[in-house]
N, C-alpha and C positions, 0 to 999 in steps of 0.2 A: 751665245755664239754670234760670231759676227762675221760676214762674207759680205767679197763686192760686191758692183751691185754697178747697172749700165753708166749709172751718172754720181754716184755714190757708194757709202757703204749703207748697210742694214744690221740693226739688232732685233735678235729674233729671243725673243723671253717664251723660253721653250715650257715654263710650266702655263704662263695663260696663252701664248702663240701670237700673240702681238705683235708684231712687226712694225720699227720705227727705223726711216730711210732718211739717213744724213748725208746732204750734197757734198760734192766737194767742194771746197774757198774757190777754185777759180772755172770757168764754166768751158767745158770740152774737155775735163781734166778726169777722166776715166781713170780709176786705180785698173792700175796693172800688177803690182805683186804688193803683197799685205803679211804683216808679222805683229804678233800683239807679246809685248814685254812680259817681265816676273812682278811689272806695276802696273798692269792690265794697259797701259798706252798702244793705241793701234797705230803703228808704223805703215804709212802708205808709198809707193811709188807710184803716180801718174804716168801714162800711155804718151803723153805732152808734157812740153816744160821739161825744165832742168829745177826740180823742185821737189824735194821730201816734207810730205804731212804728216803730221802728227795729231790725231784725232782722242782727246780725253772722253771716255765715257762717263765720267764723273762731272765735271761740267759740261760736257754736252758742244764743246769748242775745239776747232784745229789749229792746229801752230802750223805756220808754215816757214821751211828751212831753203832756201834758196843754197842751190847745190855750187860747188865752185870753179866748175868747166861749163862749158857751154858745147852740146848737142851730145849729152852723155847717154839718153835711151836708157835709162835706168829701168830695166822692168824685173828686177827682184829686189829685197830686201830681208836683211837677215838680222837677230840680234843676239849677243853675246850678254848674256844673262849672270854671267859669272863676275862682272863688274860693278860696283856699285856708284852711280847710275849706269845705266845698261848702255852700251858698247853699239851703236846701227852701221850696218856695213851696205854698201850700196855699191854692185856691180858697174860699172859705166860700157854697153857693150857699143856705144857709136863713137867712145875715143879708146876702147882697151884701157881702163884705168878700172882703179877700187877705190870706194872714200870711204873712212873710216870717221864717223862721228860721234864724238865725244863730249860729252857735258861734265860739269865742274861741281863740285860740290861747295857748299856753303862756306865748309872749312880751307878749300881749296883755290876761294878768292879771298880770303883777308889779305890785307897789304902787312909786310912783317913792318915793326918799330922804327927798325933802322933807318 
């Protein structure tokens, strides 16, 4: 299981109860809404910043996605699991917008011949 956490998120390894608290990339950057994929990736919205994380429990590393408005107040995040790769949807409630973030698959950047 994994939940925020003041300055980070935490993984709680519920058979020995071990608790390991992963900061977030940038400092005053309190996750405010959290959603973890069908590829276990935990999707963050920070409380500050115009900035979606992306936290790998498999390497132990965040990706961070620099949002494409400025002063969006993103405090939920949602993912569409039905897409392969998953679909992140990010409310924007300080401009009334949605951004929908999409990634590309392998096959879906080859350049054709032509």
């Amino acid at each position: 299981a994994i939940e925020a956490a003041n300055l980070g998120i935490w993984s709680i390894d519920t058979r020995t109860r071990e608790v390991t608290e992963y900061p977030l990339p940038y400092r005053y950057s309190w996750p405010y809404g959290l959603a973890v994929d069908k590829n276990h990736m935990v999707w963050i919205t920070p409380m500050t910043g115009d900035n979606l994380f992306k936290f790998n429990p498999f390497t132990e590393q965040f990706t961070v996605f620099p949002l494409p408005t400025l002063g969006t107040d993103g405090r939920f995040v949602s993912v569409d699991n039905r897409t392969d790769p998953p679909t992140v949807w990010v409310p924007y409630y300080g401009t009334s917008k949605i951004a929908r973030i999409q990634f590309r698959t392998a096959s879906g950047t080859q350049v054709s011949g032509r």
